[in-house]
N, CA and C atoms as a LAMMPS dump frame, in Angstrom:
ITEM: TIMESTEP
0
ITEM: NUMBER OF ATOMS
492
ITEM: BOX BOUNDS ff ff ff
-5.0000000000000000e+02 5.0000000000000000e+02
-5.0000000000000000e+02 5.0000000000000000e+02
-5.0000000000000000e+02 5.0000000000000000e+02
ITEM: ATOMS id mol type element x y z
1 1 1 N 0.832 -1.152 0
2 1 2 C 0 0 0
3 1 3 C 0.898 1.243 0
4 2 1 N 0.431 1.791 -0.938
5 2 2 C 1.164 3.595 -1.17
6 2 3 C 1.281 4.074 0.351
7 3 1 N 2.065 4.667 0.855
8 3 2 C 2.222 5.569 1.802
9 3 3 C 1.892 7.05 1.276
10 4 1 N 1.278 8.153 2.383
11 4 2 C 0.913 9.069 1.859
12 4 3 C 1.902 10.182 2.609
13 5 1 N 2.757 11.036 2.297
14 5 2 C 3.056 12.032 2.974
15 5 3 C 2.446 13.114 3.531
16 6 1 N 2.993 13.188 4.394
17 6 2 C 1.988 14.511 5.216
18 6 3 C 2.496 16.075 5.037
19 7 1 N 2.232 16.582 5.48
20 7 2 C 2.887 17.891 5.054
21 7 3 C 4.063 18.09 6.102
22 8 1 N 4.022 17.565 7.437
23 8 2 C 5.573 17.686 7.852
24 8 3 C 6.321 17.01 6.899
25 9 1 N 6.082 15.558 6.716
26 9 2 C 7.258 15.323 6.095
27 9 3 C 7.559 15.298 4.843
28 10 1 N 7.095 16.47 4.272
29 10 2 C 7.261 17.265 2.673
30 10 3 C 8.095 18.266 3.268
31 11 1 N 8.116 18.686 4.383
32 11 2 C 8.93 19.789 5.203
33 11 3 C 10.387 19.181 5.119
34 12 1 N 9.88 18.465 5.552
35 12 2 C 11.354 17.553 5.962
36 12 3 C 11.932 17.368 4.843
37 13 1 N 11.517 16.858 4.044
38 13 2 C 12.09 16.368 2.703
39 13 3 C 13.098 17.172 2.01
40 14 1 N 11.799 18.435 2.076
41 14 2 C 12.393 19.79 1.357
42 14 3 C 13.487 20.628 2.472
43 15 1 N 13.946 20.498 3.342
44 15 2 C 14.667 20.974 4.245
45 15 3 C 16.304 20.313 3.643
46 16 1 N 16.015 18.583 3.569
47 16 2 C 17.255 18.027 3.646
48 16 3 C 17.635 18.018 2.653
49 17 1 N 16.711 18.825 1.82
50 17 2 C 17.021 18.758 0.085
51 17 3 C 18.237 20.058 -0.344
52 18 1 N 17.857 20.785 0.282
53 18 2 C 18.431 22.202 0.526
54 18 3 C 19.505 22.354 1.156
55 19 1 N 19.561 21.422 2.097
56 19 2 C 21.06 21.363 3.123
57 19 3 C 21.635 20.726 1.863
58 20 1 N 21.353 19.742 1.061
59 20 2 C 22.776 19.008 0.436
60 20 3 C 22.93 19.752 -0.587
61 21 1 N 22.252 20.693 -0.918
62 21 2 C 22.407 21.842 -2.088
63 21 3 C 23.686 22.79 -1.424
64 22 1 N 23.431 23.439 -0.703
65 22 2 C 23.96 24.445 -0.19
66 22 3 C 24.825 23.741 1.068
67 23 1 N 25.867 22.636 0.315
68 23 2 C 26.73 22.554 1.579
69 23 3 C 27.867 23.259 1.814
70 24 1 N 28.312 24.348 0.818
71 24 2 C 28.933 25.487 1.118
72 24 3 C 28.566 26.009 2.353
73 25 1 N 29.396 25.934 3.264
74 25 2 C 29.076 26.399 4.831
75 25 3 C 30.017 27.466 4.846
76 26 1 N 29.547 28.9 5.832
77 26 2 C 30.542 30.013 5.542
78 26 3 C 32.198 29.499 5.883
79 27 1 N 32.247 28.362 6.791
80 27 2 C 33.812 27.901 6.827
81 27 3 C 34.631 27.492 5.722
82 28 1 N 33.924 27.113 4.913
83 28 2 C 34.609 26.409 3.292
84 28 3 C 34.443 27.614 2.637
85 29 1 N 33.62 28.44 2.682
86 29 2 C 33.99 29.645 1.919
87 29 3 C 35.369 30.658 2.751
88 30 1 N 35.755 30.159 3.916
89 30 2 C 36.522 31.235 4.445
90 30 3 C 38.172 30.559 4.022
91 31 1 N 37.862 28.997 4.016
92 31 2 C 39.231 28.412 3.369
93 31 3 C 39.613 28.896 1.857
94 32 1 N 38.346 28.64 0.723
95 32 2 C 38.367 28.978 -0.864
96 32 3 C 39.217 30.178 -0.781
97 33 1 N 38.242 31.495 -0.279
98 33 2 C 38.898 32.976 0.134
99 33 3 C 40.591 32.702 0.084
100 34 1 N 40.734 32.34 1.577
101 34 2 C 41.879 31.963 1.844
102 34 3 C 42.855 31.494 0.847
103 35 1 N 42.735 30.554 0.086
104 35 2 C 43.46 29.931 -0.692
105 35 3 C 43.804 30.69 -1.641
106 36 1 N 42.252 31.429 -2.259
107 36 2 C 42.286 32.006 -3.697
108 36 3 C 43.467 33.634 -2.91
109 37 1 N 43.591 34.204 -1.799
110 37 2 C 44.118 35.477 -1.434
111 37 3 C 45.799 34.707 -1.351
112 38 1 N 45.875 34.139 -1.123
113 38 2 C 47.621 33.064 -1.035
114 38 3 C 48.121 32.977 -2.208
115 39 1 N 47.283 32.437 -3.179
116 39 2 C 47.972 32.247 -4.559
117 39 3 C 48.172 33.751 -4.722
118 40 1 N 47.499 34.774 -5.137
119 40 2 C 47.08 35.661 -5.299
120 40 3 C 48.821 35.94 -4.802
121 41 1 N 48.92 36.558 -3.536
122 41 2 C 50.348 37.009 -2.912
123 41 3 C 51.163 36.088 -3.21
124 42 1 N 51.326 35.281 -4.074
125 42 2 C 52.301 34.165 -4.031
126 42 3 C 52.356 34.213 -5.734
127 43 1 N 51.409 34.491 -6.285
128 43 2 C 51.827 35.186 -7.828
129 43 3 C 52.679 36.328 -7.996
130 44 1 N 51.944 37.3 -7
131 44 2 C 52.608 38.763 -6.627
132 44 3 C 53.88 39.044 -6.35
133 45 1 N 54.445 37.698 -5.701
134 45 2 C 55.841 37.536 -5.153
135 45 3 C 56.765 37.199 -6.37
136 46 1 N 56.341 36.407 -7.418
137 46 2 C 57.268 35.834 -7.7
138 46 3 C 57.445 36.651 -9.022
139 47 1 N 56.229 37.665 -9.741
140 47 2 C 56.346 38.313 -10.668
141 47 3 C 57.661 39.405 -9.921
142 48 1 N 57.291 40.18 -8.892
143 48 2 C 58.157 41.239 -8.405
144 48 3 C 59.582 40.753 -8.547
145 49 1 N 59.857 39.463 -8.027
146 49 2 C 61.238 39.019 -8.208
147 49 3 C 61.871 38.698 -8.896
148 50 1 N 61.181 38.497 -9.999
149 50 2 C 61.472 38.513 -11.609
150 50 3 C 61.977 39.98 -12.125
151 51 1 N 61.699 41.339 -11.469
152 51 2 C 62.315 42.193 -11.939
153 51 3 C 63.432 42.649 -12.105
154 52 1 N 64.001 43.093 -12.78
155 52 2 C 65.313 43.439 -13.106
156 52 3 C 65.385 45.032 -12.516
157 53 1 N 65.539 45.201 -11.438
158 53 2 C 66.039 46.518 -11.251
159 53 3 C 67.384 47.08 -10.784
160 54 1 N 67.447 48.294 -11.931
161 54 2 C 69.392 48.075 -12.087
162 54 3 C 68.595 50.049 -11.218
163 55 1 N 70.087 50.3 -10.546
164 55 2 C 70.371 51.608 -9.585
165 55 3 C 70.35 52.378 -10.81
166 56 1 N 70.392 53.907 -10.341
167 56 2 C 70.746 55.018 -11.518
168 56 3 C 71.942 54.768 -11.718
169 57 1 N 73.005 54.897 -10.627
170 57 2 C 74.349 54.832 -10.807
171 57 3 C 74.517 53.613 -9.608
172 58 1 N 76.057 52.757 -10.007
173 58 2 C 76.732 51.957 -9.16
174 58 3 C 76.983 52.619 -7.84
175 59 1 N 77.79 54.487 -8.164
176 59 2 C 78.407 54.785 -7.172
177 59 3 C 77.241 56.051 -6.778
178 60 1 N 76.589 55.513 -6.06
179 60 2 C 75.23 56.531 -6.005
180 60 3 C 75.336 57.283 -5.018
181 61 1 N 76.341 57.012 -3.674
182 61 2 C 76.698 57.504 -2.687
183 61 3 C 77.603 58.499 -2.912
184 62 1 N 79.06 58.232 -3.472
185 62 2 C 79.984 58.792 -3.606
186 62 3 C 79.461 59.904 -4.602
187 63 1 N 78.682 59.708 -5.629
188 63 2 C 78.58 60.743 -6.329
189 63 3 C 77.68 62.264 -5.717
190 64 1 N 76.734 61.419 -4.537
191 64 2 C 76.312 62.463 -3.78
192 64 3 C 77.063 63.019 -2.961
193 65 1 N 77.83 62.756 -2.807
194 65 2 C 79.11 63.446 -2.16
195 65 3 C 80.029 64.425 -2.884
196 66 1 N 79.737 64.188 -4.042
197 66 2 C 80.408 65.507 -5.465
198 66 3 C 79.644 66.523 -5.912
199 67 1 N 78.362 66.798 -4.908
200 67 2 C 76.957 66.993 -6.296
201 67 3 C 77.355 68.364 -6.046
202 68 1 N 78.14 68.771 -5.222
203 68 2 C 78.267 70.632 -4.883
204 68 3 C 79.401 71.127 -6.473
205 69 1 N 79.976 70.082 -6.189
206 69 2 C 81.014 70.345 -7.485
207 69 3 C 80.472 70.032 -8.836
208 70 1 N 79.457 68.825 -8.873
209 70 2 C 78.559 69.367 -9.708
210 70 3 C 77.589 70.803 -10.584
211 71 1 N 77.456 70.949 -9.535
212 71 2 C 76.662 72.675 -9.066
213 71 3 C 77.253 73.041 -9.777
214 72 1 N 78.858 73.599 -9.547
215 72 2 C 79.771 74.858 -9.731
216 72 3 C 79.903 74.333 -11.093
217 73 1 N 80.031 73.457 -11.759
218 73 2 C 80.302 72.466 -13.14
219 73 3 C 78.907 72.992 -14.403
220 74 1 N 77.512 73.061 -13.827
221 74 2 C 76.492 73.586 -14.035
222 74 3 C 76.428 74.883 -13.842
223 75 1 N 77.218 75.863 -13.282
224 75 2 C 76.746 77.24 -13.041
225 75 3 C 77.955 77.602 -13.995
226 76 1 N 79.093 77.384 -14.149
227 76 2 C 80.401 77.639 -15.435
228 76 3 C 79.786 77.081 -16.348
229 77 1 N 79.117 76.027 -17.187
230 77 2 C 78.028 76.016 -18.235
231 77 3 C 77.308 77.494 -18.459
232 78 1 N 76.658 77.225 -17.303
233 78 2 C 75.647 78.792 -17.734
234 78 3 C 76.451 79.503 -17.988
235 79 1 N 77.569 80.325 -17.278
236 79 2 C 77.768 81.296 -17.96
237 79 3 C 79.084 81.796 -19.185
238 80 1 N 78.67 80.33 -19.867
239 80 2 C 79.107 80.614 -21.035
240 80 3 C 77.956 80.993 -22.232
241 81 1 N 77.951 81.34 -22.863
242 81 2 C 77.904 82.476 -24.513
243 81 3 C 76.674 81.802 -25.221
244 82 1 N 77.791 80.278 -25.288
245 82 2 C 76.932 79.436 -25.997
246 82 3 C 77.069 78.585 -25.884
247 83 1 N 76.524 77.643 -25.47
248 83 2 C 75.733 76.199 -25.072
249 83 3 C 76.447 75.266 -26.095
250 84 1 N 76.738 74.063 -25.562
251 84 2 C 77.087 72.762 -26.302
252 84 3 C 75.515 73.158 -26.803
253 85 1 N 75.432 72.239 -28.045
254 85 2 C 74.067 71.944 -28.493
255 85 3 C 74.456 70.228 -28.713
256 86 1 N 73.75 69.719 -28.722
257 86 2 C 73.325 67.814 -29.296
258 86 3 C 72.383 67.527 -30.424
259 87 1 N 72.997 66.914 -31.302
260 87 2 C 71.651 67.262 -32.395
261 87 3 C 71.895 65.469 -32.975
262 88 1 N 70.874 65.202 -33.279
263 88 2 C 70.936 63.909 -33.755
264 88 3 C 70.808 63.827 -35.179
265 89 1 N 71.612 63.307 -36.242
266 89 2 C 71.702 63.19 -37.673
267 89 3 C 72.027 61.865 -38.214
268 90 1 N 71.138 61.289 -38.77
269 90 2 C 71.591 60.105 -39.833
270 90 3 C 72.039 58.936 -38.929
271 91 1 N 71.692 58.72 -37.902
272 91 2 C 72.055 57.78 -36.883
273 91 3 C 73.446 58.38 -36.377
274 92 1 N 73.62 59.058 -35.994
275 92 2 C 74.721 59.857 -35.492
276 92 3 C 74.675 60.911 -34.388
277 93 1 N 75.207 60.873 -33.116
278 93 2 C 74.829 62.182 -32.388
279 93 3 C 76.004 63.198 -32.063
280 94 1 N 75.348 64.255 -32.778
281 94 2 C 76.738 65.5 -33.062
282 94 3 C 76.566 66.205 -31.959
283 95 1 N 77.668 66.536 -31.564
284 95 2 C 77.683 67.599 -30.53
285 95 3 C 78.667 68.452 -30.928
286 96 1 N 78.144 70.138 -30.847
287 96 2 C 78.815 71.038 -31.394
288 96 3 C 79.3 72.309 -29.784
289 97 1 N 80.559 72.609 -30.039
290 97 2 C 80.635 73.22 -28.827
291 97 3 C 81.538 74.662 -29.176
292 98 1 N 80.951 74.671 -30.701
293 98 2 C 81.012 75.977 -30.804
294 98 3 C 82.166 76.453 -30.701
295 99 1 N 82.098 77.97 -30.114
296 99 2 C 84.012 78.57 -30.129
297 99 3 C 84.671 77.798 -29.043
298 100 1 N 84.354 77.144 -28.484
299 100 2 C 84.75 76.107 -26.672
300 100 3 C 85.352 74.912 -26.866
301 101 1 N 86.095 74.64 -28.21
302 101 2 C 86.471 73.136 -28.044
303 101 3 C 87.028 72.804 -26.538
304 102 1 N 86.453 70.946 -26.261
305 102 2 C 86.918 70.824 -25.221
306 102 3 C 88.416 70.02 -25.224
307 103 1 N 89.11 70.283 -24.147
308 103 2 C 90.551 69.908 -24.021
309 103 3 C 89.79 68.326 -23.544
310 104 1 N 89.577 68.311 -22.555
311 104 2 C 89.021 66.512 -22.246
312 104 3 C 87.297 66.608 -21.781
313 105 1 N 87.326 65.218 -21.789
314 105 2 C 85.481 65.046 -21.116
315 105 3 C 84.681 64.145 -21.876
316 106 1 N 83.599 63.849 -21.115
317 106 2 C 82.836 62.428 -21.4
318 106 3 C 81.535 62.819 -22.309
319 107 1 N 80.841 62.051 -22.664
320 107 2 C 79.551 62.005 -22.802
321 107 3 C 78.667 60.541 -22.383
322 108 1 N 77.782 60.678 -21.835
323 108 2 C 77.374 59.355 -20.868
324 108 3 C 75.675 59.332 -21.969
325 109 1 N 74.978 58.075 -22.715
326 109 2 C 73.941 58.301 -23.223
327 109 3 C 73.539 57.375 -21.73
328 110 1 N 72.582 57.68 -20.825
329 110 2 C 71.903 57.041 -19.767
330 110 3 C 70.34 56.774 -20.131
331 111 1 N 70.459 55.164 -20.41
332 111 2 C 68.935 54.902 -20.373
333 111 3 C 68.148 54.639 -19.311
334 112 1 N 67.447 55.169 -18.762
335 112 2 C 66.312 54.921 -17.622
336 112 3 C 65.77 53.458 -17.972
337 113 1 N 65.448 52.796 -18.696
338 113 2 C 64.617 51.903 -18.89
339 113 3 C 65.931 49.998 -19.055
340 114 1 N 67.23 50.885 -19.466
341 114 2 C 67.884 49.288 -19.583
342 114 3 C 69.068 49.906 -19.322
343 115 1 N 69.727 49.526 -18.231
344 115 2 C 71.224 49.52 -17.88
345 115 3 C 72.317 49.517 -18.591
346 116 1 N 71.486 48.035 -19.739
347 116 2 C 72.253 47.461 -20.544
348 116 3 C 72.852 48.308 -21.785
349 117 1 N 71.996 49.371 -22.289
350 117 2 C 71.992 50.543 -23.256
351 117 3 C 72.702 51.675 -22.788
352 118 1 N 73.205 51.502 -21.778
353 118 2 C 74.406 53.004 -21.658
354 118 3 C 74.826 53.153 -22.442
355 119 1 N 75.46 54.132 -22.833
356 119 2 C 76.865 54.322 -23.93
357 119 3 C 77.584 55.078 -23.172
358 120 1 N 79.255 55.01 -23.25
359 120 2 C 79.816 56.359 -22.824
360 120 3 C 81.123 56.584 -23.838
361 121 1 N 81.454 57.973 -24.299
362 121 2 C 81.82 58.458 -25.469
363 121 3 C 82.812 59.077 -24.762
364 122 1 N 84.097 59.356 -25.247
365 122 2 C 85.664 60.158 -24.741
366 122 3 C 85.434 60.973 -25.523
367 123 1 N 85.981 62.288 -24.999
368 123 2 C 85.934 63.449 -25.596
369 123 3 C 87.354 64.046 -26.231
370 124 1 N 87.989 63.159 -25.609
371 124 2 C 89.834 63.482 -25.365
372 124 3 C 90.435 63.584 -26.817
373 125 1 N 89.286 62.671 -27.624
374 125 2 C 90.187 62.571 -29.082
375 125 3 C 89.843 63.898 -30.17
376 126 1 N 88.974 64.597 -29.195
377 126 2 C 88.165 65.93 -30.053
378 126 3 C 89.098 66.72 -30.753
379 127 1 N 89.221 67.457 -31.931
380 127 2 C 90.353 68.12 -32.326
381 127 3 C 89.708 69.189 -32.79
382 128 1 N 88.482 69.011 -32.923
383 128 2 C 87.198 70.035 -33.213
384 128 3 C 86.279 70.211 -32.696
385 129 1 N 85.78 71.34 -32.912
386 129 2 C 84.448 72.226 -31.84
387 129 3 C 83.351 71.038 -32.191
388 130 1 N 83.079 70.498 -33.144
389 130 2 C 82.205 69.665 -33.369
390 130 3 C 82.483 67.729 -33.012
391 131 1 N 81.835 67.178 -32.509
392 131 2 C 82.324 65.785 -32.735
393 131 3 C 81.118 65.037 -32.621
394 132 1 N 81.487 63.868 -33.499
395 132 2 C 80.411 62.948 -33.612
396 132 3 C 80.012 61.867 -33.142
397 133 1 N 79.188 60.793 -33.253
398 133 2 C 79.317 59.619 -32.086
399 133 3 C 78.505 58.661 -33.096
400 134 1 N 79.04 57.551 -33.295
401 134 2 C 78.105 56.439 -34.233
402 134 3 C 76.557 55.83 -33.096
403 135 1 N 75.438 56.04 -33.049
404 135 2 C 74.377 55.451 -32.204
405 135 3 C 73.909 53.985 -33.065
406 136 1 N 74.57 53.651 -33.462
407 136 2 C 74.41 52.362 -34.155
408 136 3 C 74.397 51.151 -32.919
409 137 1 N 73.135 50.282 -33.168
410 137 2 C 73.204 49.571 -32.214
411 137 3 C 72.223 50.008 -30.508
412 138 1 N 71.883 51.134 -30.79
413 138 2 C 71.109 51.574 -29.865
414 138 3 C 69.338 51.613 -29.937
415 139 1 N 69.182 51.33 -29.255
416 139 2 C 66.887 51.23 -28.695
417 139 3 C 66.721 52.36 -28.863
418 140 1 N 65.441 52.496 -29.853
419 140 2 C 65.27 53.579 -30.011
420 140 3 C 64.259 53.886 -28.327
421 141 1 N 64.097 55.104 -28.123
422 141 2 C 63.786 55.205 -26.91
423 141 3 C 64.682 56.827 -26.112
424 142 1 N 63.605 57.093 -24.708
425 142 2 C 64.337 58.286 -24.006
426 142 3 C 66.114 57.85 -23.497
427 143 1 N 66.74 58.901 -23.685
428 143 2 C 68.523 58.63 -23.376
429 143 3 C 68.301 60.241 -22.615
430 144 1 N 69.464 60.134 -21.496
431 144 2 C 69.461 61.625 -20.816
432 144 3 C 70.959 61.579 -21.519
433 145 1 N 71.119 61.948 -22.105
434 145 2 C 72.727 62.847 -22.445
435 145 3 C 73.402 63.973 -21.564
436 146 1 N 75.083 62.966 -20.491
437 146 2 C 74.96 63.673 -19.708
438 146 3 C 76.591 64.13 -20.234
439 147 1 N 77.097 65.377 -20.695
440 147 2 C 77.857 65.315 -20.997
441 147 3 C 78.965 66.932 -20.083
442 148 1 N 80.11 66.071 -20.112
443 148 2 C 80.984 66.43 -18.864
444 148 3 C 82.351 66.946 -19.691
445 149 1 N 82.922 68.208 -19.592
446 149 2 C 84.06 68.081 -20.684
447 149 3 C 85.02 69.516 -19.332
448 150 1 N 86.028 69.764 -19.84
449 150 2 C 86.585 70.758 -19.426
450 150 3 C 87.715 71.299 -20.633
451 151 1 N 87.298 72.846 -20.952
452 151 2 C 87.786 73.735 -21.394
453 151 3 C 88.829 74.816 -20.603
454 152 1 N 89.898 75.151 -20.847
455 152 2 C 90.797 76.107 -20.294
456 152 3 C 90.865 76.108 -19.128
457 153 1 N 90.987 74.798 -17.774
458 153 2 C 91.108 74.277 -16.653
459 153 3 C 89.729 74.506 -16.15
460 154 1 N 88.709 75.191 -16.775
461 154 2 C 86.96 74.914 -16.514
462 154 3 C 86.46 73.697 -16.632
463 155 1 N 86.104 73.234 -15.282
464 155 2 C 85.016 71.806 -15.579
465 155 3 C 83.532 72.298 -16.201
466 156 1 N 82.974 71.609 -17.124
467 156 2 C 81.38 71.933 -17.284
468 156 3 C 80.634 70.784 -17.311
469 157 1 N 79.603 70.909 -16.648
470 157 2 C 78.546 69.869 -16.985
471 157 3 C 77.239 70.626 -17.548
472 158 1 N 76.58 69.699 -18.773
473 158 2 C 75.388 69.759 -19.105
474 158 3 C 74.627 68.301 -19.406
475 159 1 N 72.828 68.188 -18.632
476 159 2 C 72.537 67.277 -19.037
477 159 3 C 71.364 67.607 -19.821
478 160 1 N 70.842 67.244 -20.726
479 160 2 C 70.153 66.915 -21.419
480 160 3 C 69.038 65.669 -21.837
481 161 1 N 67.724 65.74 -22.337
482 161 2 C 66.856 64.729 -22.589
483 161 3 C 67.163 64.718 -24.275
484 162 1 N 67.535 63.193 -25.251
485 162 2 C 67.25 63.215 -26.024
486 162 3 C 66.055 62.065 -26.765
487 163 1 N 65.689 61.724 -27.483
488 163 2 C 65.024 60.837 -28.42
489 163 3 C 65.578 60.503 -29.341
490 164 1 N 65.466 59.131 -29.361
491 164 2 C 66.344 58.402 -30.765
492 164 3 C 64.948 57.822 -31.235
């Protein structure tokens, strides 16, 4: 003979039907959380350490220890006439220094973005107000052109932003 349910135990039925639906209990959601926030910082970790971050300079200390003589290197720039200029031509970067040839001094191309792309250029072999520099081989991209020379026992510094 059929059994007939009653309405409690349609209650019932439908109660235990619902518990095995929803056995996500807020504790298994606080582990998932958990787990999914771990990977999460544990992706975070290992991308960051993958970065390559190179200093501005090696000697970052010592050079702050020169920066006054810097200064005075930047203020004998100014008050000369006329300015090194930097001009970029034909894959080539000219620097013209006008009536000022320099007796010695550097030119540093400093890339912000790759260590690896420095250049640094001697000035010593200059025999003319003008001199040139092959950029062959260089990213195109921002370079600060920092260039350092001394004329008639004058140190000068000028830096500059260029684009290749």
């Amino acid at each position: 003979m059929p059994t007939i349910n009653t309405s409690r135990q349609l209650k019932q039925n439908s109660s235990d039907l619902y518990q095995t639906r929803n056995s996500m209990t807020i504790g298994k959601w606080i582990i998932v959380a958990f787990i999914l926030f771990a990977s999460f910082i544990a992706t975070l970790v290992t991308v960051c350490m993958r970065q390559d971050i190179s200093l501005v300079s090696k000697n970052y200390y010592k050079e702050e220890l020169q920066y006054q003589e810097r200064i005075a290197q930047e203020n004998n720039t100014a008050s000369l006439t006329q300015k090194p200029s930097i001009v970029i031509r034909k894959n080539q970067l000219e620097v013209s220094f006008h009536d000022n040839k320099p007796d010695s001094g550097t030119l540093i191309l400093f890339c912000p973005a790759n260590e690896k792309m420095d250049r640094r250029y001697d000035l010593s072999k200059a025999t003319e107000a003008v001199s040139q520099f092959d950029l062959e081989g260089l990213q195109k991209g921002m370079y600060r052109a920092k260039l350092q020379w001394t004329t008639r026992g004058k140190q000068h510094y000028q830096e500059e932003i260029i684009y290749l």
